[in-house]
Phi, psi and omega in degrees: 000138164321139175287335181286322201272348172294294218304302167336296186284331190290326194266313160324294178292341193282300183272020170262318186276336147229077157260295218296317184307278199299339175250021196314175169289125205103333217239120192259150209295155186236116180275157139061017192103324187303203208244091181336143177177157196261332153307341188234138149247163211316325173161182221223135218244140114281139218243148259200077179309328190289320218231340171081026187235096219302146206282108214252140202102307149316310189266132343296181156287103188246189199275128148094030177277171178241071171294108162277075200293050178236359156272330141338136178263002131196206219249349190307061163324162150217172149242166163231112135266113184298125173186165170257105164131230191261124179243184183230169175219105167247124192231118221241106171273146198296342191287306194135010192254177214219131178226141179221163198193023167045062155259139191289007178230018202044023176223162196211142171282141198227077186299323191276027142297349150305352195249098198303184193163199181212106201270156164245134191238105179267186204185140158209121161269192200286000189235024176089003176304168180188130150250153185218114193239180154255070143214215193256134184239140159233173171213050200219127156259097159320127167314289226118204165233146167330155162216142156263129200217135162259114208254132178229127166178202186241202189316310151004280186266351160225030146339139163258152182300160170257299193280001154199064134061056173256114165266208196279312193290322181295337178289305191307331179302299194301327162315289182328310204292309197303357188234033173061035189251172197227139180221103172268150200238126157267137174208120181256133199218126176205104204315141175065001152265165192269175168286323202274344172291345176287325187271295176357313199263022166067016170287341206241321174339299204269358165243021176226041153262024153093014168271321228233076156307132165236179176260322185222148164240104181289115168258136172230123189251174210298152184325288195262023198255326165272359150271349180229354150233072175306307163294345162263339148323316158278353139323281180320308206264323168313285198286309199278311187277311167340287223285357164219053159309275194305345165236030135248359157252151188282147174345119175089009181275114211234181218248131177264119138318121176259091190282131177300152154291153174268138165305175185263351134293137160253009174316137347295013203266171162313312169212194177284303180314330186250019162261357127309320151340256179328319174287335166268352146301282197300321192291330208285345197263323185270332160289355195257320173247004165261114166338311172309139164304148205189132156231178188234128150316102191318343219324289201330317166327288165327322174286349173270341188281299208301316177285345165290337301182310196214349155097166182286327174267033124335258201257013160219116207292145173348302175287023154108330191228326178254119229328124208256179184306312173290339166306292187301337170283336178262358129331298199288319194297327189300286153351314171274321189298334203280272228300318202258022159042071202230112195269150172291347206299317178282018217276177165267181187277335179040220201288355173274129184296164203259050155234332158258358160299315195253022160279314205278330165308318200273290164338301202293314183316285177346273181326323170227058126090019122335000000 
């Protein structure tokens, strides 16, 4: 048998195998991190009616989230409850107002998220799950408070810029600063590596041992690794990464997915669509199965809006796999909007000209429900 078609059936059976990990028998599918339960639903999306997408940084919805519409791009809400079938929503504000609702797909447009308060949201579907989260709608845009975020990954995530010697988490600090927001950025970075050589090699160890906390932990794992060993990926991240969460994240604080682009080889797969397949497969399996709250970074999506559009090399440099300048720029925007729950559309141009500064924003909005 051929070696592209052994590698093939191997990236197949990879992804077959954890479906079995991640669905076993008793264990019901789980979105975004929540907590299995035959009782509960998986969580609860806000949802961006202009783009039909959930507002990611926001989504799910957990107890002590802040929705700030005056960073939003605009006030049309919904909810998404993962669930099958019909939930009902009822959102009860400290003020008094009160909204209750039906949708048969489990989503329902919700106008008094226009409205700040302080919200209780209960969730019920037709077959009696139920969930309840708290939380705040303002319309005051506050700086905030610092966030601490840890970025772990390989080149991927730290290419540096040619035009101003940035990789990504630094870009993203600079991005933060123009809008008077402050990111202190941790990062372990180490080129051509998996997430699990990093912790083997004692790199990673010492910043999730809980003296140093964060609000979010950016994970980005090796390029081609989670399409084609999906199952040693949810290994890494359950068994190696999982068990030092809960004291390295701060209370309400969640773990960012970096879903990787497909190269530009797409060997072994047949073409890039279907090593794009495999990578949305494989990322949507690992978010279904951690426990910790958690979402995925769009990056992969975008680069496909964008190569449809503009050819693959627009954002990925001769070889074939690594960021061109504007690649790391439509990165970091994506990346500011998830953490500072923000829209990218105004952000600046920094070093990119302002007719693809302001194309790669708008991709980057779009994608995480701006």
């Amino acid at each position: 048998m051929p070696y592209r078609h052994r590698l093939w059936i191997a990236a197949v059976l990879g992804i077959a195998a954890i479906v079995v990990v991640a669905l076993g028998p008793g264990t019901a599918p789980v979105s975004a991190g929540a907590a299995a339960s035959s009782r509960t639903v998986g969580g609860v999306a806000l949802v961006n009616d202009a783009t039909h997408r959930p507002v990611l940084g926001l989504s799910p919805l957990t107890d002590g989230t802040v929705v700030d519409l005056s960073r939003l791009a605009g006030r049309d809400l919904g909810l998404q409850a993962e669930s099958t079938g019909a939930a009902t929503f009822t959102l009860t504000g400290a003020s008094g107002g009160s909204f209750t609702a039906t949708g048969p797909q489990g989503y329902v447009d919700c106008p008094l998220l226009a409205t700040p308060d302080e919200y209780t949201l209960t969730v019920v579907t037709e077959r009696g799950d139920r969930r309840t989260v708290r939380f705040t709608v303002t319309d005051s845009a506050a700086a905030g408070a610092p966030l601490d975020v840890l970025f772990v990954g390989n080149s991927l995530l730290g290419t540096f810029t040619k035009a101003s010697g940035e990789n990504t988490p630094q870009l993203v600090r600079h991005l933060a600063t123009t809008r008077g927001r402050t990111l202190n950025v941790t990062q372990v970075i180490h080129s051509g590596y998996t997430l699990q050589h990093s912790w083997d090699d004692g790199l990673v160890g010492p910043a999730l041992d809980g003296t140093k906390r964060y609000d979010y932990i950016v994970l980005q794992e090796y390029s081609t690794f989670v399409a084609l060993s999906p199952a040693d990926a949810l290994r890494t991240l359950l068994h190696t990464y999982e068990p030092t969460f809960a004291r390295a994240l701060k209370p309400g604080g969640r773990v960012v997915l970096f879903k990787n682009w497909a190269l530009v080889d797409p060997d072994p797969f047949a073409s890039r669509a279907a090593a794009k397949t495999a990578i949305d497969t494989g990322y949507a399996a690992l978010s279904t199965a951690l426990h910790t709250p958690n979402l995925l970074a769009p990056i992969g999506d975008e680069f496909e809006t964008v190569a449809a559009e503009r050819g693959p090399s627009y954002l990925i440099v001769p070889d074939g796999k690594h960021p061109h300048d504007r690649a790391i720029y439509l990165d970091a925007v994506t990346l500011y909007g998830i953490l500072f729950h923000d829209s990218p559309r105004d952000l600046s141009d920094l070093y990119v000209a302002a007719n693809d500064a302001a194309y790669l924003r708008s991709v980057a909005a779009v994608a995480i429900g701006y």
